[in-house]
C-alpha distance (Angstrom), angle and dihedral (degrees) to the residues before:
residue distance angle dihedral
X1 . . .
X2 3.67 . .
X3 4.14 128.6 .
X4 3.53 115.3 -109.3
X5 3.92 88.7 -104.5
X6 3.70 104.2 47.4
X7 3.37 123.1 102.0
X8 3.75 126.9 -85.2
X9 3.78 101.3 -119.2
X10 3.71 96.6 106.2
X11 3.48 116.0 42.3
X12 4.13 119.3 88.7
X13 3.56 147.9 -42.8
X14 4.21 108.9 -39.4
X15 3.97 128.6 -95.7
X16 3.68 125.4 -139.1
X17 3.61 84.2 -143.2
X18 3.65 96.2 65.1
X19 4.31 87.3 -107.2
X20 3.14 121.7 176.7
X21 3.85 87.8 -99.6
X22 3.96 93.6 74.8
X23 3.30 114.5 123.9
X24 3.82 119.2 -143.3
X25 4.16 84.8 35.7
X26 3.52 111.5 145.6
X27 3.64 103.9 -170.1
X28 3.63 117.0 97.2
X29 4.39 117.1 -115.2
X30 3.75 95.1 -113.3
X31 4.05 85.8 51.0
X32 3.41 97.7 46.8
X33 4.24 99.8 42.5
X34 3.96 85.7 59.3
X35 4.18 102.9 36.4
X36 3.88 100.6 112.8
X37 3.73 87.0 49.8
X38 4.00 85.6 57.8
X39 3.36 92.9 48.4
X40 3.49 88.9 57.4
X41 3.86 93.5 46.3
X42 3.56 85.0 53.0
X43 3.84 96.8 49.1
X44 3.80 89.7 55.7
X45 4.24 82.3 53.0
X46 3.93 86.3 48.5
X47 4.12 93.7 48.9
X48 3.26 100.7 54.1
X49 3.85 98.0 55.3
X50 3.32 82.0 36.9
X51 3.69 103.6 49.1
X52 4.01 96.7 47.1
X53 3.65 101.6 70.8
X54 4.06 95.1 47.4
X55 3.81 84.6 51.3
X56 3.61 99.8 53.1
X57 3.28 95.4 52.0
X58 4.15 80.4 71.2
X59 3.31 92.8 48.7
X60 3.88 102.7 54.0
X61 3.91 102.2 89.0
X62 4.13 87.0 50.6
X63 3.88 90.0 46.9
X64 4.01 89.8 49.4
X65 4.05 90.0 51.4
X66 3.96 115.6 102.4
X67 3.85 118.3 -112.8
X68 3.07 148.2 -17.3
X69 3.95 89.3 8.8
X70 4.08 96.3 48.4
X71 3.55 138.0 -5.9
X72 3.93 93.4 -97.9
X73 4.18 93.1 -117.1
X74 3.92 122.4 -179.1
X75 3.33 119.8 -119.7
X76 4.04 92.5 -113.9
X77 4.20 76.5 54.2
X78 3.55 99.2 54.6
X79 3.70 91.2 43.7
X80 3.56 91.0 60.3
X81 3.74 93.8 44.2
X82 3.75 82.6 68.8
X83 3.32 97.7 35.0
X84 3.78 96.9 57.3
X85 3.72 99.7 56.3
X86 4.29 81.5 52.2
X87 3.58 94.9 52.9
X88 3.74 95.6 47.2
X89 3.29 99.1 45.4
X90 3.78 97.8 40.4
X91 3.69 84.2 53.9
X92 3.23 98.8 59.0
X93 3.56 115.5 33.3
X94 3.65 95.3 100.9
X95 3.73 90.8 51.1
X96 3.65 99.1 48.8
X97 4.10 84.0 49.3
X98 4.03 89.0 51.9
X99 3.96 90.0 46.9
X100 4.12 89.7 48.7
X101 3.90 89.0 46.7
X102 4.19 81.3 56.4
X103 3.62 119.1 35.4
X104 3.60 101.8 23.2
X105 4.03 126.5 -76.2
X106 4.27 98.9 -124.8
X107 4.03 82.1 62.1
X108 3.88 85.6 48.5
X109 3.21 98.7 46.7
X110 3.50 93.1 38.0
X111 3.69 89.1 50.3
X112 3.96 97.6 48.2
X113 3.94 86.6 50.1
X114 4.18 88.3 58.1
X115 3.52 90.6 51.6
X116 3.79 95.9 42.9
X117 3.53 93.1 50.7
X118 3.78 92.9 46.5
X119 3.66 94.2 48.2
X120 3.75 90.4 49.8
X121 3.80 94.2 51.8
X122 3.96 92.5 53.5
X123 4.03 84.6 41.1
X124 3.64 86.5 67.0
X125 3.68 102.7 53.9
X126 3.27 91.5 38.6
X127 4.30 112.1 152.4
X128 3.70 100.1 -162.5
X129 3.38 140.9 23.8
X130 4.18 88.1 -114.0
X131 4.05 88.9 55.8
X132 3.77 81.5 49.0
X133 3.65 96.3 59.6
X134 3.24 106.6 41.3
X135 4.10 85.1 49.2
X136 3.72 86.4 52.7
X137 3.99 79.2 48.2
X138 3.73 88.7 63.0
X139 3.38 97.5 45.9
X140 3.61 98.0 54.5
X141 3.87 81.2 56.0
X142 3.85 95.6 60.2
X143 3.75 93.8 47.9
X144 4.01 102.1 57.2
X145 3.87 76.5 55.4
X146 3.45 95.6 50.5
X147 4.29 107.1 35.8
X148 3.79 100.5 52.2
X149 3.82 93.2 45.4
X150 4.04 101.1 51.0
X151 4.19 85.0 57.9
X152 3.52 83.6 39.6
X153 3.80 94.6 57.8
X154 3.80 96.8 37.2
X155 3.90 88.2 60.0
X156 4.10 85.5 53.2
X157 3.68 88.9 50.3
X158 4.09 105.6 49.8
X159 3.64 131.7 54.4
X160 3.09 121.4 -109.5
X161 3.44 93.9 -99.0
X162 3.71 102.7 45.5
X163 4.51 85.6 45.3
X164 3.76 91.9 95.2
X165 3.69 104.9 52.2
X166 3.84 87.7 45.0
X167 3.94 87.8 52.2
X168 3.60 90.7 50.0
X169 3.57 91.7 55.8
X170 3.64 90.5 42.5
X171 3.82 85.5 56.3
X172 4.00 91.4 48.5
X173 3.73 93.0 59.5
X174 3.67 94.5 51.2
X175 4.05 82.4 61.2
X176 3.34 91.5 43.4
X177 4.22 87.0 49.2
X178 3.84 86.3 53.7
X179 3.92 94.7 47.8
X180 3.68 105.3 50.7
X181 3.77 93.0 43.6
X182 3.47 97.9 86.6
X183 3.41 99.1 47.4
X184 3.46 101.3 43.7
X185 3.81 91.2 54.5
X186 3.75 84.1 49.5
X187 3.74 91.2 57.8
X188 3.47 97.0 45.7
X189 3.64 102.5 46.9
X190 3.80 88.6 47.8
X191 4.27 88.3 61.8
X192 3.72 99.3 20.9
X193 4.02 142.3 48.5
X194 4.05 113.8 -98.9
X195 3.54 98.5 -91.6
X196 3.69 95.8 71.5
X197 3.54 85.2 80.4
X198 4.07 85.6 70.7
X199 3.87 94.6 32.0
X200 3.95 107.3 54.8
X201 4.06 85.1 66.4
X202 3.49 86.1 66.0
X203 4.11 101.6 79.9
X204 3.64 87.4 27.0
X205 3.89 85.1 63.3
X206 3.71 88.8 45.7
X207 3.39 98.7 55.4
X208 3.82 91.3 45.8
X209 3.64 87.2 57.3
X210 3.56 97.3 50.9
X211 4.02 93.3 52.7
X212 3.82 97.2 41.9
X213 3.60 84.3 55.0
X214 3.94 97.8 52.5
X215 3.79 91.2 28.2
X216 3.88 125.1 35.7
X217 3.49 126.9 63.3
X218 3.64 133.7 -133.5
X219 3.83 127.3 -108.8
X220 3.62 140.0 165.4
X221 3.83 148.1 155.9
X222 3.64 110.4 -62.8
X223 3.83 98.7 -146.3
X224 3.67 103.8 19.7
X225 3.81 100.9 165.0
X226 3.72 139.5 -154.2
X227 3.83 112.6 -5.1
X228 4.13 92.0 -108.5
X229 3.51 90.2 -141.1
X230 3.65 102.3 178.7
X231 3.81 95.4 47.9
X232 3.66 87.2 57.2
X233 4.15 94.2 53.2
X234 3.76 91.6 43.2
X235 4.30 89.8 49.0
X236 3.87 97.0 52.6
X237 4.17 84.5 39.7
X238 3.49 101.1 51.6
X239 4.37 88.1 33.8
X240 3.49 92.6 52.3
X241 4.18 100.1 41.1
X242 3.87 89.1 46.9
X243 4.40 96.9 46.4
X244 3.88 87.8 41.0
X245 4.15 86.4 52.6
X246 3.87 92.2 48.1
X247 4.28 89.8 45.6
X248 3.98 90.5 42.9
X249 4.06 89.9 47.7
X250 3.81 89.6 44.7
X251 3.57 93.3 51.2
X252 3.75 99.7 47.4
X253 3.96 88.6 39.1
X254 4.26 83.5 -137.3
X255 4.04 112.9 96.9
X256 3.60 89.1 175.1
X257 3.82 99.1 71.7
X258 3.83 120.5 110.6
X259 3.57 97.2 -109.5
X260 3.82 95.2 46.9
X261 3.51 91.3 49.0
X262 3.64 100.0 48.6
X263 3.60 90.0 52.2
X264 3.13 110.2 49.9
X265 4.25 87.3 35.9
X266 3.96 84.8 57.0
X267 3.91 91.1 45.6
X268 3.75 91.4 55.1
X269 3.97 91.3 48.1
X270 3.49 94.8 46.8
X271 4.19 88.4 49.8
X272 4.06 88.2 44.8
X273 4.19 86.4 50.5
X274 3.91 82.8 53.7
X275 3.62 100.3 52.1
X276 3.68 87.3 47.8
X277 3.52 100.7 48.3
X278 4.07 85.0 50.2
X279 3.65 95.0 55.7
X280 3.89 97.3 57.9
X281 4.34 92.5 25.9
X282 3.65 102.0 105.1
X283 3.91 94.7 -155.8
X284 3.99 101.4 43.0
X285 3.61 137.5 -174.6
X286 3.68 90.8 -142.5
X287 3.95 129.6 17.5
X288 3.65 99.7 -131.6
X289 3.90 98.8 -166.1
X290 3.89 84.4 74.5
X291 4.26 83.0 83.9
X292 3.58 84.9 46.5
X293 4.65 77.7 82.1
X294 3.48 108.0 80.7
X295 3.70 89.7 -139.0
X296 3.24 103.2 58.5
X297 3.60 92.9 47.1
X298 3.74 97.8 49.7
X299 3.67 89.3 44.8
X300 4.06 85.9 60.4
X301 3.55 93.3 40.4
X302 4.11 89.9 49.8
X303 4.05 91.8 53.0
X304 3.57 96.6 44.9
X305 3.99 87.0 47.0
X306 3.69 90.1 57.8
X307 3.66 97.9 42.6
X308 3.56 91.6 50.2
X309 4.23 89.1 52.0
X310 3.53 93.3 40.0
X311 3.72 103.3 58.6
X312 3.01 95.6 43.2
X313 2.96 104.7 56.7
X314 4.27 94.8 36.2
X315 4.32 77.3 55.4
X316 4.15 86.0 68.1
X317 3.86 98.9 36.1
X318 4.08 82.8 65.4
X319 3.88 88.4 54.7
X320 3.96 92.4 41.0
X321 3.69 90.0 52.4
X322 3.79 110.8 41.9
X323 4.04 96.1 20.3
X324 3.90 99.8 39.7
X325 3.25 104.4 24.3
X326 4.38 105.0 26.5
X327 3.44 107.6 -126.2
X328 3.79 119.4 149.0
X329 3.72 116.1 -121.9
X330 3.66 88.8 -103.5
X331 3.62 89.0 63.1
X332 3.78 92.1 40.0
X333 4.34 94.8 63.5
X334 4.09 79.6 49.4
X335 3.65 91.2 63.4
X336 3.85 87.5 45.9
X337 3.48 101.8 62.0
X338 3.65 99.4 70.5
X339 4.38 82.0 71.7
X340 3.94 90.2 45.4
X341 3.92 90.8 51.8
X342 3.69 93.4 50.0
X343 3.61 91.1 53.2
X344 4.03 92.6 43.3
X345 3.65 81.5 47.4
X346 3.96 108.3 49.8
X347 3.90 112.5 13.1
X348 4.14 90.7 72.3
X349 3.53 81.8 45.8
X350 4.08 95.5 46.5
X351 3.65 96.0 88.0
X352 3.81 80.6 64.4
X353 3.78 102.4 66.1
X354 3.85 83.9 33.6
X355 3.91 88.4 68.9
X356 3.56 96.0 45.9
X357 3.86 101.2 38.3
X358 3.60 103.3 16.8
X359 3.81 141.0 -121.7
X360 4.22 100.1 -76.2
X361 3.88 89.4 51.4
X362 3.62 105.2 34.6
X363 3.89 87.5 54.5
X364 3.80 101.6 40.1
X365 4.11 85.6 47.5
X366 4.16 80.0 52.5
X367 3.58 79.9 53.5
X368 3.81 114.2 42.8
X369 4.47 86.3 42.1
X370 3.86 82.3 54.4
X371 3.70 88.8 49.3
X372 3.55 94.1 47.8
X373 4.10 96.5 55.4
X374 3.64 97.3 44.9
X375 3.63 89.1 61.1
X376 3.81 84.0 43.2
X377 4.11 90.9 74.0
X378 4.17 80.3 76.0
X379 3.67 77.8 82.7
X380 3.50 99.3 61.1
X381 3.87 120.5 88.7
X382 3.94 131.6 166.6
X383 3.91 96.3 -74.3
X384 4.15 98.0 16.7
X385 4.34 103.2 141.5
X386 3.86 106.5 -88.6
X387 3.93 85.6 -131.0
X388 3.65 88.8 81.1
X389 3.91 93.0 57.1
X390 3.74 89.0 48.0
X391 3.96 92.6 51.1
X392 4.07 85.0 44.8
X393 4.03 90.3 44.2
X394 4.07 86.4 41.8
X395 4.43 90.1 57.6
X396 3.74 90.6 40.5
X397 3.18 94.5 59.1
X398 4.16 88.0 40.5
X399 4.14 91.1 56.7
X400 4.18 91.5 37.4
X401 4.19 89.5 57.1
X402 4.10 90.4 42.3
X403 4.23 85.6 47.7
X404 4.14 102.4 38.1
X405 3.59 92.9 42.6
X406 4.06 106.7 56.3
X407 3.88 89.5 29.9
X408 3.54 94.3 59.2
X409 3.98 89.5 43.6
X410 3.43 87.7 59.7
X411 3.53 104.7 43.5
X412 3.84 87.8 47.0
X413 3.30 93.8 49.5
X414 3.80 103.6 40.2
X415 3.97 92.8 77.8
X416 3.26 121.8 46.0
X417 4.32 130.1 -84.4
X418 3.81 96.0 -106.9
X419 3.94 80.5 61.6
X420 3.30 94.1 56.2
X421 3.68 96.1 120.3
X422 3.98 94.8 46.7
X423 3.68 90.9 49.9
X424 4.11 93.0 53.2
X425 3.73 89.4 44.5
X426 3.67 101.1 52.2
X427 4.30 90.1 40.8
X428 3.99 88.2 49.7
X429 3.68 90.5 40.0
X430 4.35 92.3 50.7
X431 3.83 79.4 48.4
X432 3.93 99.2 52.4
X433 3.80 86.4 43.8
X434 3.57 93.7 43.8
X435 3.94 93.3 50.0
X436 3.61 92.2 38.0
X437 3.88 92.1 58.4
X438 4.09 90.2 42.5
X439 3.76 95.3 65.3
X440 3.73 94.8 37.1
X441 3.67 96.8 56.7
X442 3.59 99.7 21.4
X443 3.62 86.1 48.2
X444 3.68 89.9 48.0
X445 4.33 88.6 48.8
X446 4.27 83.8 50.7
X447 4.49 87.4 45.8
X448 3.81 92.7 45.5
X449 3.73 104.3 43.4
X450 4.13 93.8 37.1
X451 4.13 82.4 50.4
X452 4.03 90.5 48.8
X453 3.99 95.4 50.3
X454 3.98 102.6 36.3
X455 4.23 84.3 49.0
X456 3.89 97.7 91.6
X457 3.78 93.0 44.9
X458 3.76 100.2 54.2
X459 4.09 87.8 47.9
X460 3.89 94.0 104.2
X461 4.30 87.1 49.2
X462 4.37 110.4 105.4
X463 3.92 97.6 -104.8
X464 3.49 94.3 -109.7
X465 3.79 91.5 64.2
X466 3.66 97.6 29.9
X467 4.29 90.9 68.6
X468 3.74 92.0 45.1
X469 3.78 86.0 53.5
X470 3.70 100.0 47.0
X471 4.05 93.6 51.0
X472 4.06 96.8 87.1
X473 4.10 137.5 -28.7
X474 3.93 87.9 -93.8
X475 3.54 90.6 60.5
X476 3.98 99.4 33.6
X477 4.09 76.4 57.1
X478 3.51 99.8 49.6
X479 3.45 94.9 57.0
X480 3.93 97.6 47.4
X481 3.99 79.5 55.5
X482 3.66 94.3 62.1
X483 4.03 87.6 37.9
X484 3.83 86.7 66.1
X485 3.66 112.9 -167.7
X486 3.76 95.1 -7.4
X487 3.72 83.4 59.2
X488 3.94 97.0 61.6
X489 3.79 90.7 85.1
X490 4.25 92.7 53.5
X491 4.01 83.9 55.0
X492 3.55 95.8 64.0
X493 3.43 90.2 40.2
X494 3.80 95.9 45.7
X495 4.18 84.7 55.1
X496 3.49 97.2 45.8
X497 3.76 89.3 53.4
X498 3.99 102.0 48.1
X499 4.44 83.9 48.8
X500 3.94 91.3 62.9
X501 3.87 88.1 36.8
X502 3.97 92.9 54.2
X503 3.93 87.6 38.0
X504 3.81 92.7 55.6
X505 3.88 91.2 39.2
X506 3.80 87.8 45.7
X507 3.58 88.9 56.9
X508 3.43 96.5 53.9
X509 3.82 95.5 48.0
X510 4.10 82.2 56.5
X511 4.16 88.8 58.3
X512 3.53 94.5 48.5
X513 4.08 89.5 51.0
X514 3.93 82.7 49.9
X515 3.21 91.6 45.1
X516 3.75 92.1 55.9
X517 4.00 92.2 37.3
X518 3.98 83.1 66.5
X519 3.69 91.7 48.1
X520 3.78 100.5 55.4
X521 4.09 88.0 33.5
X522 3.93 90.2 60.0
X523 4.01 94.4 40.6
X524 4.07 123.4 20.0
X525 3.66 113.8 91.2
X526 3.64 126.9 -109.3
X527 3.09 90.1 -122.2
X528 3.86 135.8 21.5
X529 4.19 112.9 -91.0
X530 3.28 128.8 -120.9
X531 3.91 114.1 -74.3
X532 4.14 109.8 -102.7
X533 3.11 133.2 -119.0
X534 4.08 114.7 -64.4
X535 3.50 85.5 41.3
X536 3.42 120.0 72.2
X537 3.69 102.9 59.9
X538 4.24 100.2 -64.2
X539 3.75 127.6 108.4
X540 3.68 83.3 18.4
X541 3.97 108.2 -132.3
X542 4.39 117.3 -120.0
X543 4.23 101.4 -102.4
X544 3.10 117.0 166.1
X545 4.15 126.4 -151.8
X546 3.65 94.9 -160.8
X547 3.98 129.5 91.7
């Protein structure tokens, strides 16, 4: 007879349903009655880091008016108001999952929702655009704390067998995070001042709080080890030189300048310097020899592939739809949610098609459907039927749920549970990387090619005017404004321009998606391995049952 807390390992012939019957179960009764209401404590944890970037990007033209309705930011300003929350948190996902792994990931989570929640409040009231970004700053802090740790938990709260349909629906809410951003920024900034944006995360965080503290157990690596100190300096160093070189390139659409280079050069040193000081460490953060399997290391290559082609290319859509086309931002999250349904729809239902088809061609169909509709925006033109976008948002969203959903099984379940933590952190942080890289290059492709074919028509401008003009559509737009009539003819122009741009950058969004469709064709498994050691029922992991 077992307590109500113990461990399921002894009790009964086993369940394909993960019952409480299955033998070699390591998570205790009380855990495992209440696990899908965790996961949906931790899905409200995942939202709201989540759901703050998507609606800022709303809020950015309210921010950058003068007083009393913004706080009259730049554009270099508002940049690095986004910017700063990515650099932080890029920076320290990897930590945060080390520090989970350690001293339990509730009181990480916990503790990244505190500081979220705190940086969000000051967000709001924010004076100047400075206060702003180093609130933002803060932010970013709290939510590499908080996003490794909720995946973390969920895979210390589900069988093994039960781990991918609960990371598939994991995977659907961060679609449905990306959707509904938008348009609930829309709906608050057309009732409320702009720092609601930052200030309805506030209760939300509260209420997460509450329920992680009645709800979600504790877990963490039973034998940790030494605090690797050095290895932890020389990952936020090399992290945070390398994502600042990818934002600075982006922003100054050159990556060949000194500065850029030098960065993101030093970044990759420092990063190499960590790998080797991890091979001969004997008390690591991270066991490097785990990218030594070629499935866990084309698994990581695949996400950060898609990342990096999918925000890029989601950064242009914006500009297609509000500059191109006129829609208000409102409108804009509308269009969206056609690529949040298909990933509510399909990643809980992934592990599905991975049972009958297996991982390798589940993942690399993902892929090659991906592939397929970011070449589709060559379709689009200034006055093409928005139905088509919604049917090419709709698949995108298909291929992203049938790609995020068996990648992250595998990476999760590659290493071993007690690594839960590490394994988040280094997927999330291949992601932030990934996407970070995306819209700076990408975004530098769009820049470039939108520069190149809007040249010839801003010729007869004064020189002065004609370089503000050529630096994006917004500005090229702002200028036929003040034209008045004699500006009608640079509109057109300005619109025909940013189509080939997106088409061309579209295109090369498609070869990176092919690119990672061979990757994960040559090197995923048919079907998923055997779990490893740690996870499988011995050196049981520390979970705890209680609150």
């Amino acid at each position: 007879m077992t307590t109500p807390d113990a461990p399921r390992d002894s009790q009964g012939p086993q369940d394909s349903q993960g019952s409480p019957d299955s033998p070699g179960s390591r998570v205790p009764e009380s855990v495992h009655r209440r696990r899908w209401v965790i996961l949906g404590v931790l899905m409200l944890s995942l939202l709201i880091v989540v759901l703050d970037n998507s609606i800022l990007n709303v809020a950015i033209k309210t921010i950058s008016t003068p007083e009393p309705i913004g706080i009259g930011a730049s554009q270099s300003e508002l940049e690095w108001a986004i910017n700063a929350y990515t650099l932080v948190f890029a920076g320290l996902l990897f930590t945060a999952g080390l520090l989970g792994d350690r001293i339990g990931r509730k009181k990480v989570l916990i503790g990244g929702l505190v500081v979220f929640g705190l940086g969000s409040a000051l967000a709001a009231e924010s004076g100047t655009p400075v206060q702003l970004i180093a609130f933002r700053a803060v932010m970013g802090l709290g939510a590499a704390f908080v996003m490794p740790a909720t995946l973390a938990v969920l895979m210390n709260v589900f069988e093994r067998d039960e781990q991918p349909k609960a990371i598939g629906i994991w995977a659907g809410g961060v679609g449905l995070a990306i959707a509904i951003g938008p348009i609930t920024g829309g709906l608050l900034l057309d009732h409320f001042w702009w720092g609601s944006v930052f200030l309805v995360n506030v209760p939300i965080v509260i209420i997460a709080i509450v329920l992680m503290l009645a709800l979600v157990p504790d877990s963490r690596d039973p034998k940790p080890g030494r605090v690797d100190l050095v290895g932890v300096v020389l990952s936020v160093v090399g992290l945070v030189l390398l994502v600042y070189g990818i934002i600075k390139g982006g922003d100054e659409g050159d990556f060949t300048s000194p500065q850029v280079l030098a960065t993101i050069a030093g970044g990759l040193v420092v990063l190499v310097a960590f790998v080797l000081y991890e091979k001969r460490s004997d008390h690591p953060s991270f066991d490097i020899n785990y990218f030594k399997d070629k499935v866990f290391s084309a698994a990581m290559a695949g996400i950060a592939l898609v990342f990096f082609a999918m925000m890029g290319v989601t950064f242009f859509a914006s500009f297609y739809i509000q500059s191109v086309r006129g829609y208000s931002p409102l409108q804009t999250g509308a269009f969206l949610l056609p690529l949040a349904a298909a990933q509510l729809i399909f990643a809980p239902r992934a592990r599905l098609v991975v049972d009958r088809l297996g991982v390798r061609v589940t993942t690399t169909g993902g892929l090659v459907l991906l592939a397929a509709m970011l070449a589709a925006f060559t379709l689009l033109d200034e006055d093409s039927p928005m139905w088509i976008m919604e049917v090419i948002f709709f698949f995108m969203g298909t291929g992203m749920a049938h790609v995020m959903t068996p990648t992250s099984v595998v990476i999760m379940q590659s290493l071993p549970r007690e690594k839960a933590g590490s394994a988040s952190a280094l997927s999330n942080t291949f992601r932030q990387v990934g996407g970070a890289l995306g819209i700076a290059v990408l975004g530098s492709v769009l820049s470039t090619a939108y520069k190149n074919g809007i040249e010839d028509q801003l010729l007869p401008l004064p020189a002065g005017l004609r370089d503000a003009a050529g630096a994006s559509i917004e500005a090229t737009l702002g200028v036929a404004e003040k034209l008045g009539p004699r500006g009608e003819a640079l509109v057109g122009a300005a619109n025909e321009s940013f189509v080939n741009a997106m088409h061309i950058t579209a295109l090369c969004g498609a070869g990176v998606a092919v690119l990672s469709a061979v990757l994960t064709g040559m090197f995923l498994p048919r079907k998923p391995k055997d779990p490893p050691a740690g996870q499988s029922g011995e050196q049981p992991e520390k979970v705890g049952a209680g609150h």
